[in-house]
Backbone as ProteinMPNN parsed JSONL, in Angstrom:
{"seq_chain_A": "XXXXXXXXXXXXXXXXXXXXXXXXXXXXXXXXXXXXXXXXXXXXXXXXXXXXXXXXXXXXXXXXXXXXXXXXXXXXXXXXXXXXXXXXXXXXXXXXXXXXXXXXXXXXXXXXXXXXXXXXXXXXXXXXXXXXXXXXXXXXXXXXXXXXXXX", "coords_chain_A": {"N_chain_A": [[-9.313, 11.772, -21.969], [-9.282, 14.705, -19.979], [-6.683, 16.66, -18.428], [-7.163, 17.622, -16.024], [-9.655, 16.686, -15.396], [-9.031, 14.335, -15.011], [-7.33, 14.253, -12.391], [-9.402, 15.212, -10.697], [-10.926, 15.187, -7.745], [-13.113, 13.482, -7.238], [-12.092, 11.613, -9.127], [-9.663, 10.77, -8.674], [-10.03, 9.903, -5.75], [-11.525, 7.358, -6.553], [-9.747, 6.177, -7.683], [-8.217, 5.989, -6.322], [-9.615, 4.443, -4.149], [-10.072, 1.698, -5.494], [-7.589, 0.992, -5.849], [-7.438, 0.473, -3.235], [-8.813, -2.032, -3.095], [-7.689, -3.725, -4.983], [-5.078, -3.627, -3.31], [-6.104, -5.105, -0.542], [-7.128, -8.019, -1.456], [-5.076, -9.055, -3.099], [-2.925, -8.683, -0.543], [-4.427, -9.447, 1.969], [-6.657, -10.755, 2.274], [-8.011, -12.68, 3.428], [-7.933, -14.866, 6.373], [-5.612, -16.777, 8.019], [-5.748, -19.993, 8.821], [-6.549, -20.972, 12.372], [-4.954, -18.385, 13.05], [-4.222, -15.447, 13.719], [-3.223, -14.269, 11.587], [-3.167, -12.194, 9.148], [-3.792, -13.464, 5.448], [-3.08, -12.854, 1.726], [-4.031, -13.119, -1.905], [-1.676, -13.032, -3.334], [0.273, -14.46, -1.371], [-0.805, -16.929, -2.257], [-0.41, -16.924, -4.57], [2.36, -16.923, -5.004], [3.378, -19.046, -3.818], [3.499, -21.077, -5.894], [6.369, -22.336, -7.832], [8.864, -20.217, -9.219], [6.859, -19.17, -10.624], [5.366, -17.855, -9.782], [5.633, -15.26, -8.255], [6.368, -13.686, -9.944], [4.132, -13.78, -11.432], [2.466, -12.393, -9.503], [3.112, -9.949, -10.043], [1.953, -8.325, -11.329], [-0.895, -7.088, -11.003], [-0.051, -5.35, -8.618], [1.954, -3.691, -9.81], [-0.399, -2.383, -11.458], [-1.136, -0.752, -9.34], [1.092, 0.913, -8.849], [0.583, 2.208, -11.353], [-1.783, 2.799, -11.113], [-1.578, 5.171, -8.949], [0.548, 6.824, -10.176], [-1.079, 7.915, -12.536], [-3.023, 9.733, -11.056], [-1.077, 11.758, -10.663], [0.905, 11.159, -8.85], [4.202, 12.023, -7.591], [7.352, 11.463, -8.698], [9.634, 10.568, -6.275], [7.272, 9.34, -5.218], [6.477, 7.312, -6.632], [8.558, 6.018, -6.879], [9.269, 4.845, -4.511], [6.888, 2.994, -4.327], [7.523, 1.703, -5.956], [9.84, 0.182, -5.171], [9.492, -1.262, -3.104], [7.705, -3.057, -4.45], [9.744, -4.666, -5.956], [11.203, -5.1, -3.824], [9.46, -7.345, -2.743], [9.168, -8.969, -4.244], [11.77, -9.666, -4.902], [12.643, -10.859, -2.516], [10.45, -12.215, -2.641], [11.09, -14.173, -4.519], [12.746, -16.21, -3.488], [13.031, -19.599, -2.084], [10.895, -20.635, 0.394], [11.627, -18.76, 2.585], [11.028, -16.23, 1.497], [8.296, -16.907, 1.203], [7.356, -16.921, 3.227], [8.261, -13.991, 4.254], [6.475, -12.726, 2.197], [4.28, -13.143, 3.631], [4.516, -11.237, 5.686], [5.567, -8.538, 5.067], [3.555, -7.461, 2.966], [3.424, -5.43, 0.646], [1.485, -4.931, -1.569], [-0.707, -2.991, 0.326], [0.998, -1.245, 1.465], [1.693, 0.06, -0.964], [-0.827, 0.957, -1.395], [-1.328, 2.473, 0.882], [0.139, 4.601, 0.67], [-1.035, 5.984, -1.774], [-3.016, 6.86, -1.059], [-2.394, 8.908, 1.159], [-0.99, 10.266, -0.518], [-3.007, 11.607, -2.265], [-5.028, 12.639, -0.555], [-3.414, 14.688, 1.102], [-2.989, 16.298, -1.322], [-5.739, 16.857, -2.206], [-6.949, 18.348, 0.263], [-7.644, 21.19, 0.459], [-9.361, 20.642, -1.25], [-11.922, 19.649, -0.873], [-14.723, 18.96, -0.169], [-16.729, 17.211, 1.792], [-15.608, 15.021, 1.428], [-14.792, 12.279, 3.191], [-11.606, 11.25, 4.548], [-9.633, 8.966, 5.289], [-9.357, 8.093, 8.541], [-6.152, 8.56, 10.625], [-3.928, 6.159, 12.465], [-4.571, 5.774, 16.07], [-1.706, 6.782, 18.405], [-0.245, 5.845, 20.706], [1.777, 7.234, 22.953], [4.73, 5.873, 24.47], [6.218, 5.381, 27.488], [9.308, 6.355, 28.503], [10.909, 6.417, 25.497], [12.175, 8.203, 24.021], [12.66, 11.92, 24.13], [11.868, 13.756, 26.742], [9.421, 16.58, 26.755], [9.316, 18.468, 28.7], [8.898, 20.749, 31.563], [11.339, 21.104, 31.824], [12.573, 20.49, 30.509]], "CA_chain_A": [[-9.589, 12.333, -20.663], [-8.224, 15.551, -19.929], [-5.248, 16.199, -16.981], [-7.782, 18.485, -14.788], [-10.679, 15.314, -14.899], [-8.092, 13.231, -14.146], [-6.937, 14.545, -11.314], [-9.899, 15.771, -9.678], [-10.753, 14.819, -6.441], [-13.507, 12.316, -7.139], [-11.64, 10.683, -10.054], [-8.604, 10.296, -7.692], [-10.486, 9.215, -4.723], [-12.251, 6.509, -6.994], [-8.731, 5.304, -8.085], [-7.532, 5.354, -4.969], [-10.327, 3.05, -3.706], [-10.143, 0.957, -6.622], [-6.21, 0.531, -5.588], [-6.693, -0.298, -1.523], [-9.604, -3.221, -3.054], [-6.707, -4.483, -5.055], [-4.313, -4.625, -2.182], [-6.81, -6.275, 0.25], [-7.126, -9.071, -1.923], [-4.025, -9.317, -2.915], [-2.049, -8.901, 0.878], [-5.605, -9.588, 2.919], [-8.042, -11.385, 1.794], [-8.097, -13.998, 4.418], [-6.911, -14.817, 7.599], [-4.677, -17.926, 7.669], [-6.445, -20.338, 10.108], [-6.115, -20.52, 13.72], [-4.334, -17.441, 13.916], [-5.007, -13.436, 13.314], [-2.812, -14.076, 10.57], [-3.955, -12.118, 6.901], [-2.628, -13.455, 4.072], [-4.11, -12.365, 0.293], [-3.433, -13.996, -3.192], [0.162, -12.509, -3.367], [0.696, -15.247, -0.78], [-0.786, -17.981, -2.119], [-0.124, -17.155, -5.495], [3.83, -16.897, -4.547], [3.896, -20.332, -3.674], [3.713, -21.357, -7.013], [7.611, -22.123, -7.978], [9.322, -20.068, -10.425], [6.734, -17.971, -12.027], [3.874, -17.063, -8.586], [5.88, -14.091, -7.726], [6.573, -12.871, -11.13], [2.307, -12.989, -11.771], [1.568, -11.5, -8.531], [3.71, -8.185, -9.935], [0.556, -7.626, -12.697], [-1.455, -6.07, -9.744], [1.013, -4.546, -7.7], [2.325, -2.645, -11.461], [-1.39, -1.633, -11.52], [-1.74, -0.009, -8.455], [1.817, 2.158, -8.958], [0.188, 2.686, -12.389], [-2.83, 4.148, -10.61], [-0.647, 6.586, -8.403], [0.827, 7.5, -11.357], [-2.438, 8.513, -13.218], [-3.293, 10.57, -9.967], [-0.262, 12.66, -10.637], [1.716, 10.971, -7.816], [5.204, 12.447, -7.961], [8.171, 10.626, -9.338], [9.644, 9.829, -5.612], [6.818, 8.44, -4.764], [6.275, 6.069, -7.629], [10.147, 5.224, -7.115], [9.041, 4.05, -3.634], [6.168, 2.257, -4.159], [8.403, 0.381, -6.945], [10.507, -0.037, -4.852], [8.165, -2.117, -2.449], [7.483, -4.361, -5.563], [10.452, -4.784, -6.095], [11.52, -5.796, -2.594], [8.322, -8.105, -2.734], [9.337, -9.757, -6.157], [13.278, -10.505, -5.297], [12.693, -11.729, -1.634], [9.81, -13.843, -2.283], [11.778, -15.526, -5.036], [13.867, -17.235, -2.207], [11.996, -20.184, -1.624], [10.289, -20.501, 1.935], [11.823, -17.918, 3.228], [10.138, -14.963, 0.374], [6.711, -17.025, 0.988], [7.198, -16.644, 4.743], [8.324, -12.694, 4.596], [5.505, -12.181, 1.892], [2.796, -13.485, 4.107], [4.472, -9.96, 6.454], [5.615, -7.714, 4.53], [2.495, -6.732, 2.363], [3.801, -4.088, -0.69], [0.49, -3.809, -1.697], [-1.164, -2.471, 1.031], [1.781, -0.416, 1.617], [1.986, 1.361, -2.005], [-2.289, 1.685, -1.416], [-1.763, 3.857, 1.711], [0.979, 6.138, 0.373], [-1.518, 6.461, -2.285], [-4.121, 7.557, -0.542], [-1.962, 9.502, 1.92], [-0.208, 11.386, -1.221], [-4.568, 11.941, -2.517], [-5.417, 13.233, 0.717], [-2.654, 16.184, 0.977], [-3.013, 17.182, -2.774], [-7.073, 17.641, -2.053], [-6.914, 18.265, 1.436], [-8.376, 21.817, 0.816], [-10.063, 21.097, -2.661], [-12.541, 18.158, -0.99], [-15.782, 19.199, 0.809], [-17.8, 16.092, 1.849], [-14.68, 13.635, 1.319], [-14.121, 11.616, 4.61], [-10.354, 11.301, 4.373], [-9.16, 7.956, 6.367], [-8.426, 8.753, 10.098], [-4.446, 8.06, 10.589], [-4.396, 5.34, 13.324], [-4.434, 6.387, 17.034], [-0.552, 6.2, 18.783], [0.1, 6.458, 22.281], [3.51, 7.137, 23.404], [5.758, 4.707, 25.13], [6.959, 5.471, 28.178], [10.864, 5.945, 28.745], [11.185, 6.405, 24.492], [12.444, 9.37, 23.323], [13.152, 12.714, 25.186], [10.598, 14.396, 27.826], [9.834, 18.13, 26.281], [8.173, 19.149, 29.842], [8.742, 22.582, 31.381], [12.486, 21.052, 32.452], [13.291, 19.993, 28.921]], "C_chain_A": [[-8.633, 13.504, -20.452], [-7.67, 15.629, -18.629], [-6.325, 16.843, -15.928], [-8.446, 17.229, -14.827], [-9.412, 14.428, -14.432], [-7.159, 13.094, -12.645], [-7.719, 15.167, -10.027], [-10.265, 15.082, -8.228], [-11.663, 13.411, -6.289], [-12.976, 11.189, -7.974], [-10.756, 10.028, -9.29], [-9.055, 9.3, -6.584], [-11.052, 8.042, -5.37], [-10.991, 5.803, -7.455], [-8.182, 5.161, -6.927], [-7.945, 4.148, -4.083], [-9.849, 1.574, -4.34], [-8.564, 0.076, -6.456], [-6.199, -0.108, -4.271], [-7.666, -1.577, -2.162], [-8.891, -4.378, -3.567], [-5.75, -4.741, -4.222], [-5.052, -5.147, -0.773], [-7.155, -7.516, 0.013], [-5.756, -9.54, -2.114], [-3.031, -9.923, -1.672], [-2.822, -9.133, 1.91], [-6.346, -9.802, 3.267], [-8.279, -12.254, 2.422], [-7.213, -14.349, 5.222], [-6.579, -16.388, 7.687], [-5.228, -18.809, 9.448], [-6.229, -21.001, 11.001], [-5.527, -19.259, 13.994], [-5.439, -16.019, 13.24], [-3.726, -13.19, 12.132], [-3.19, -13.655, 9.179], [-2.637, -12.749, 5.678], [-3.595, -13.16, 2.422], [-3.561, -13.823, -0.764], [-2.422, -13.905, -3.423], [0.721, -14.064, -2.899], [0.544, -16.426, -1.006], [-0.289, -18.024, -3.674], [1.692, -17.738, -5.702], [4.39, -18.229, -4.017], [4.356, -21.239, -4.677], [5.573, -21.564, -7.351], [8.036, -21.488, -9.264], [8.535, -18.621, -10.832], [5.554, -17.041, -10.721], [3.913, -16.103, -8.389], [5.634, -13.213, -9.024], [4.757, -13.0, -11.994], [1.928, -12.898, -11.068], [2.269, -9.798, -9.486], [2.29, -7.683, -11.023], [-0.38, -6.527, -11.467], [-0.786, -5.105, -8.834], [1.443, -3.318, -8.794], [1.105, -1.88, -11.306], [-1.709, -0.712, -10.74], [-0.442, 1.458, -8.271], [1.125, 2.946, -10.479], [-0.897, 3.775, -11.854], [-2.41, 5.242, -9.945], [-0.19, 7.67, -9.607], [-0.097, 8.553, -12.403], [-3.163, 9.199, -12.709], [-2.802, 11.331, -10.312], [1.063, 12.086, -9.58], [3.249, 11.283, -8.509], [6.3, 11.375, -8.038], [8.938, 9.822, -7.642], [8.926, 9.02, -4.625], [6.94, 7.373, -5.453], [8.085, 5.252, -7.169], [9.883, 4.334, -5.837], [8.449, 3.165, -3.292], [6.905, 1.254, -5.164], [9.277, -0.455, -6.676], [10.07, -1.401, -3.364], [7.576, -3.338, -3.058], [8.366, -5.171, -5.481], [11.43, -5.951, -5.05], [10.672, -7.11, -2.122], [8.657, -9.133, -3.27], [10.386, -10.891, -5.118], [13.077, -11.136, -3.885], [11.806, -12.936, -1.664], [10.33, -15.024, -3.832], [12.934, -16.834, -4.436], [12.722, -18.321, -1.992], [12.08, -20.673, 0.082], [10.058, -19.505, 2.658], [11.227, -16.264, 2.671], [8.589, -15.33, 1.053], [6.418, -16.43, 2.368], [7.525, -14.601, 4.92], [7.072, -12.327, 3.721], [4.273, -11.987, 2.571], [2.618, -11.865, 5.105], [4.888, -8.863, 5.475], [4.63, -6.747, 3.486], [2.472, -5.398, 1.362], [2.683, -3.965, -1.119], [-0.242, -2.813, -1.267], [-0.458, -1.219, 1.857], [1.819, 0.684, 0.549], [0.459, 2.376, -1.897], [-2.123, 2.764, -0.346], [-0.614, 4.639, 1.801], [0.107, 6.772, -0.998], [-2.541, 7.611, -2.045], [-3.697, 9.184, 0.368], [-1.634, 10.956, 0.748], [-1.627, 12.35, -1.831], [-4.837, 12.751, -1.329], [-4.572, 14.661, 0.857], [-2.98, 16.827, 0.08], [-4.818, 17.473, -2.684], [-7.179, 17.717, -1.124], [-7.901, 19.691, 1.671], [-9.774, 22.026, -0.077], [-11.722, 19.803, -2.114], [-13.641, 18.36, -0.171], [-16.622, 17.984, 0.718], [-16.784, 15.006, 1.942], [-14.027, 13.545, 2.722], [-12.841, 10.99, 4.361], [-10.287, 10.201, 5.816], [-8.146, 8.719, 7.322], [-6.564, 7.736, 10.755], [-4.565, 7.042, 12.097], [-3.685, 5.685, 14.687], [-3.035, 6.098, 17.822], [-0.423, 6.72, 19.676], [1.563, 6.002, 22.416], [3.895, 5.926, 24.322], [6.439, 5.261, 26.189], [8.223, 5.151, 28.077], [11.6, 6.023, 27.181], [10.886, 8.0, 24.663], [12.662, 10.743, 24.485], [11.707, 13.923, 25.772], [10.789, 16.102, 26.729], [8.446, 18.923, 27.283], [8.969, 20.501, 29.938], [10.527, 22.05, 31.843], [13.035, 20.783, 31.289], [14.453, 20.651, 28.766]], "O_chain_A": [[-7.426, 13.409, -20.671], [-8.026, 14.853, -17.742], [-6.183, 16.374, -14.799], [-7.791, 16.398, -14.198], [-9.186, 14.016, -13.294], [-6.573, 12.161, -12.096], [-7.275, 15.502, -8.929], [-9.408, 14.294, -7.828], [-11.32, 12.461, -5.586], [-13.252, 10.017, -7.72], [-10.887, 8.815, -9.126], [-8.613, 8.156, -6.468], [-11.182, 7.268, -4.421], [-11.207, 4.608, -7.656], [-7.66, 4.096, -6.594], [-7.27, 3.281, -3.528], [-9.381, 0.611, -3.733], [-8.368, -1.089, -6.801], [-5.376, -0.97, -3.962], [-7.217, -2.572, -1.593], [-9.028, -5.537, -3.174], [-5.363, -5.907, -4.153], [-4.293, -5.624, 0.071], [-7.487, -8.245, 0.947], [-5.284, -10.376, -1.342], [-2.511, -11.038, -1.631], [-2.226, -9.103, 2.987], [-6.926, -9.409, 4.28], [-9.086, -12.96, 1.817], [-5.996, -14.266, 5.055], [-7.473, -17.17, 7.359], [-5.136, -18.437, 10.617], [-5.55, -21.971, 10.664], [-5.53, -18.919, 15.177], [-6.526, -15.773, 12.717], [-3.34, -12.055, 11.851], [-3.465, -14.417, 8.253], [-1.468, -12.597, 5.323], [-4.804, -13.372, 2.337], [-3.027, -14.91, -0.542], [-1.957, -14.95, -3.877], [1.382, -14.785, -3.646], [1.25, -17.255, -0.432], [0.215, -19.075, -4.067], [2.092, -18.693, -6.368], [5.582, -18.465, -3.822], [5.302, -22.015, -4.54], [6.133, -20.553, -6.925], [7.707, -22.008, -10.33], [9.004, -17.534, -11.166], [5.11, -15.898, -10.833], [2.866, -15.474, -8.236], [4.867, -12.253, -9.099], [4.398, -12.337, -12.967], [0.732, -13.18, -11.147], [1.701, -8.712, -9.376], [1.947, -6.517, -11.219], [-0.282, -5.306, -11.354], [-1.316, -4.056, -8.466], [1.234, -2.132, -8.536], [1.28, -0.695, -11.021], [-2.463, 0.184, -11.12], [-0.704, 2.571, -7.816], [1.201, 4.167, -10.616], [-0.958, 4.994, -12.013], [-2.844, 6.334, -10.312], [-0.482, 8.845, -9.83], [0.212, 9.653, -12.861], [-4.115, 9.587, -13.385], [-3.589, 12.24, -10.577], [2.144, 12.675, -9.627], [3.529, 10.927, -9.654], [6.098, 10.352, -7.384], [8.88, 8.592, -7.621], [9.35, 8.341, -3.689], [7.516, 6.41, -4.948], [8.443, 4.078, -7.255], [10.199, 3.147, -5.928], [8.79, 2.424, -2.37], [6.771, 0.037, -5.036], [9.628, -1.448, -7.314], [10.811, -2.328, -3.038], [7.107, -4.324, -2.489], [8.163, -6.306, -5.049], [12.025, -7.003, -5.283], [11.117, -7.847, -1.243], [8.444, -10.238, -2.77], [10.207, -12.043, -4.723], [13.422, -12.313, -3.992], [11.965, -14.054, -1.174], [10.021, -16.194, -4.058], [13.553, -17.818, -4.841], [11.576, -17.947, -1.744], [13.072, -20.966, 0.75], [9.024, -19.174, 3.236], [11.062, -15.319, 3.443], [7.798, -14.447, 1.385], [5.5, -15.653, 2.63], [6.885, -14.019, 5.796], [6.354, -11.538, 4.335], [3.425, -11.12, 2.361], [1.549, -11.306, 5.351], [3.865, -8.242, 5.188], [4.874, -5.564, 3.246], [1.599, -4.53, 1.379], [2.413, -2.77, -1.233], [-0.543, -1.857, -1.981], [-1.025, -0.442, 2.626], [1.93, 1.88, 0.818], [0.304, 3.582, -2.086], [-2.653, 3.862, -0.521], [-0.331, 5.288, 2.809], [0.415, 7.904, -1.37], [-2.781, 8.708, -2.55], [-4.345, 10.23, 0.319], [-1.875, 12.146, 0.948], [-1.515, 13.574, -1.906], [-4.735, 13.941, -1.627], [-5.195, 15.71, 0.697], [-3.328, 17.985, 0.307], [-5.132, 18.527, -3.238], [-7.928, 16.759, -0.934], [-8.727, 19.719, 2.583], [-10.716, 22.812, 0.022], [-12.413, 19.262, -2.979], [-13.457, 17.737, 0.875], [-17.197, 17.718, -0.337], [-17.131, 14.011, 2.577], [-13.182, 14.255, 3.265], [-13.024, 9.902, 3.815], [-10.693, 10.439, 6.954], [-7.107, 9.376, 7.257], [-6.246, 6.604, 11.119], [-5.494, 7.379, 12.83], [-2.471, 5.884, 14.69], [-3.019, 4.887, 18.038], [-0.434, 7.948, 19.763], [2.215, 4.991, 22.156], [3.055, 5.144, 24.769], [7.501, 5.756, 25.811], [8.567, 4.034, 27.691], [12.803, 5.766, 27.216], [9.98, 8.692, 25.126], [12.818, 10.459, 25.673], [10.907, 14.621, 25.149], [11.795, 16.575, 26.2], [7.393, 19.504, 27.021], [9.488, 21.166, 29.041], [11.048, 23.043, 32.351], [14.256, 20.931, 31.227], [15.131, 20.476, 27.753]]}, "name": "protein", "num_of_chains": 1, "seq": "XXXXXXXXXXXXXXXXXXXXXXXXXXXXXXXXXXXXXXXXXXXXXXXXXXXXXXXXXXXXXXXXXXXXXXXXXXXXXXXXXXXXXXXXXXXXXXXXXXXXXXXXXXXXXXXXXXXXXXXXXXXXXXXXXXXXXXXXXXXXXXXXXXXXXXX"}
């Protein structure tokens, strides 16, 4: 495969998909019942003692692998590894890893810096590609500093 196909906009966007389907299963695949709690396979796999965490990282590896094969630049990959990483060594604590894995969610975190880092790099190259809308944030009263006409 050469570096231009591999980087074009539908190849990317098709790995990028291909990466949020692995972290929705993974960190989302089902909501933990009675509540509005998601938890994926990460979470149940991670229960496992000893080895759950250390074969959830096979998917999580895959999806910095796919950034990687985008082009994603070196501090990203360091961050999304770093997300594994933080994933791995806390949920080897037992209870207390299974209980932060069920929040913390590194896959679904490395998928939308993937997408995010896809989206800038074809941002002008992408006619027809509906680029996920960033999620709507209304200010907070009394946070942060007024920049009215008295500012």
């Amino acid at each position: 495969m050469t570096d231009a196909h591999r980087h074009d906009a539908k190849t990317t966007f098709a790995k990028v998909e291909r990466a949020e389907r692995i972290a929705r299963r993974m960190d989302a695949a089902m909501y933990l019942p009675g509540t509005r709690i998601r938890l994926g396979w990460d979470s149940i796999i991670g229960l496992v003692p000893g080895i759950g965490d250390t074969l959830a990282l096979t998917p999580s590896a895959y999806i910095v692998y796919l950034a990687h094969d985008i082009g994603a630049p070196k501090h990203l990959l360091a961050r999304m590894a770093g997300n594994v990483g933080i994933d791995w060594v806390i949920g080897l604590v037992p209870l207390v890893g299974d209980i932060f894995d069920v929040g913390f969610k590194a896959n679904l975190r490395n998928a939308a810096l993937m997408r995010d880092f896809a989206e800038k790099r074809h941002a002008d190259t992408t006619p027809g590609q509906t680029p996920r809308q960033p999620p709507t944030r209304t200010p907070v009263q009394g946070l942060g500093r007024s920049r009215g006409a008295n500012a």
